[in-house]
N, C-alpha and C positions, 0 to 999 in steps of 0.2 A: 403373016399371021404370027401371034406371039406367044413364044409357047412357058407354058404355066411351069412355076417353080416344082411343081412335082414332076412331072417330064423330065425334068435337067436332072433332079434327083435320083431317078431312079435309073437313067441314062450315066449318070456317074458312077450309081450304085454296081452296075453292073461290068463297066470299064473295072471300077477297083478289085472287082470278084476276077477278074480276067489276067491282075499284074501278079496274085498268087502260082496263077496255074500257068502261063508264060516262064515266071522265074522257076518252078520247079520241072518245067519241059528242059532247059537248059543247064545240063550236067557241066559237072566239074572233073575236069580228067584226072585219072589217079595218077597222073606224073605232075600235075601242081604244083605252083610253087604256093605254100601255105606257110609266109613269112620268109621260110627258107626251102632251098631245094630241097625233096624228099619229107617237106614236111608233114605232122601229124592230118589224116584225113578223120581220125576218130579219139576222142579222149575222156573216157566216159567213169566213172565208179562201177563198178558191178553190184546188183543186186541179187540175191539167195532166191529161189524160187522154190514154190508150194505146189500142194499138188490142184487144188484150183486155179490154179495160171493157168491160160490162154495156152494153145497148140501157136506156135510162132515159126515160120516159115516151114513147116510140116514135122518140125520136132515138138514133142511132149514135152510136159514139165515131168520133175523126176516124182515118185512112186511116194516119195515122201518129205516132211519138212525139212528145209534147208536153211541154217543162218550162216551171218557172215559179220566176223568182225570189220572187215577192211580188204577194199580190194579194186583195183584198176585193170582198164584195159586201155593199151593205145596201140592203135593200127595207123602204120604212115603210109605216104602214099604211094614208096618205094617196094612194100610187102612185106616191111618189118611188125612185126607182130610182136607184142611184149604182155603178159597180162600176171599179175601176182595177186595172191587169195593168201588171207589171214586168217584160218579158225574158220574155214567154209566148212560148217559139218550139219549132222544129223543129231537133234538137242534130244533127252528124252522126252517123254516117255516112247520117243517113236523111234528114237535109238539111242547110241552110249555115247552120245558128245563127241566121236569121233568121225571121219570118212572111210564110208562102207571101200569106195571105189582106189583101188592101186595108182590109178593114172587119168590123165585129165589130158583133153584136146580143146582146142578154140575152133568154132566154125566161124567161116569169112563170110556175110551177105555182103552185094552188090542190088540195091533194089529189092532188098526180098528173097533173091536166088543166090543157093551156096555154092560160092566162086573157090574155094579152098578150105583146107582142113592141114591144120598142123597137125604133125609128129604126137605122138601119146609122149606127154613128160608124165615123170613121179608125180604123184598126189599124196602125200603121208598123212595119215592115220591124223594127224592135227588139225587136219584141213588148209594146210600150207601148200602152195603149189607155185612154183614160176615155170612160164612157158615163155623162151623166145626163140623165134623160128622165122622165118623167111619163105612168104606163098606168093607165086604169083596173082595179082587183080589184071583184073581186063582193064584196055586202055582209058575207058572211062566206069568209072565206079559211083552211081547216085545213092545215097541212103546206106553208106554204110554199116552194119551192125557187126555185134559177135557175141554168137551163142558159148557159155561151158560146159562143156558134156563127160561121160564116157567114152573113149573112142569106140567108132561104129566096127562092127562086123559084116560083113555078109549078110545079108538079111535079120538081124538083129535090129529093133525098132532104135529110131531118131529119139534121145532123150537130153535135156538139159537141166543144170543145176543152178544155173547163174547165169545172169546174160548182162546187157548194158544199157543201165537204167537213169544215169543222172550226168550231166557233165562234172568231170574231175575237175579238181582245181589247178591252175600252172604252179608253178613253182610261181612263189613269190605272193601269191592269191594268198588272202585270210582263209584259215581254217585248216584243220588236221586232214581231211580229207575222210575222215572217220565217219559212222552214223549218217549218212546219205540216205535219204528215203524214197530215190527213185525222182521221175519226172510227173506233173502232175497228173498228166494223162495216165498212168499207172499207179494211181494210189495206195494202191493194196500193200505194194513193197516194204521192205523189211530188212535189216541189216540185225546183228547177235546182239550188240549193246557197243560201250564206245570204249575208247582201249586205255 
């Protein structure tokens, strides 16, 4: 019997929907080698977060608007964590261009679930912050992310101001790294203006 062009198509069609979800079952361990031993598993721009954004792995957006001139996050796959914020504040009329908050943490996803939380560094009043700190990841880490928040308390709600929204550029890539508007699937993103 000979079977019609639409049968093979649609027998294709559904093999190709299968090479997605195969390749995303098969994690990539966080001890990779990602060019070089220890290398980058995450390297992203940060984007400033509203209070309309999406609840993202059970934390909040923050209570109010957020810009950002310029700002990176890269996590390796060692558990080095580095992330720098330029002018991450609160613009009026909904505050005084400055950062409400003293200090800033980075939360780690692995898949969605948060596998670590850095040390509270300074956050100054400019909205300048660098955090580098060193968290354990689990042997294999899929879908890495990282939320920027307040550090958590005891029962004090999950909140973030910034998270990672576009890939960064490497060194050597065209462009300042400046003005990033997020990945497409997130459009709504926002950065202060460009520096």
């Amino acid at each position: 019997m000979r079977r019609s062009w639409r049968n093979r198509s649609v027998g294709g069609f559904v093999g190709l929907l299968a090479v997605p979800a195969v390749a995303a079952a098969i994690a990539i361990p966080a001890s990779a080698d990602h060019g070089r031993a220890g290398g980058p598993a995450l390297r992203a721009a940060l984007v400033a977060s509203v209070p309309t954004d999406p609840t993202i792995f059970g934390f909040g957006p923050g209570g109010k608007p957020w810009v950002l001139r310029s700002g990176h996050v890269t996590l390796w796959s060692s558990g080095q964590v580095a992330v720098e914020t330029s002018s991450l504040v609160v613009p009026p009329p909904d505050g005084t261009g400055t950062s409400p908050l003293p200090s800033l943490s980075a939360f780690v996803f692995c898949n969605g679930a948060l596998v670590a939380t850095t040390p509270a560094a300074p956050f100054a009043s400019n909205g300048n912050a660098r955090i580098h700190a060193r968290v354990t990841l689990p042997a294999i880490c899929p879908a890495p992310a990282v939320l920027l928040g307040p550090p958590t308390a005891s029962g004090s709600p999950n909140v973030y101001i910034a998270f990672d929204g576009s890939p960064a550029p490497m060194p050597g890539d065209q462009g300042s790294g400046n003005g990033h508007q997020g990945n497409g699937d997130r459009g709504h993103h926002r950065t202060g203006g460009s520096s």
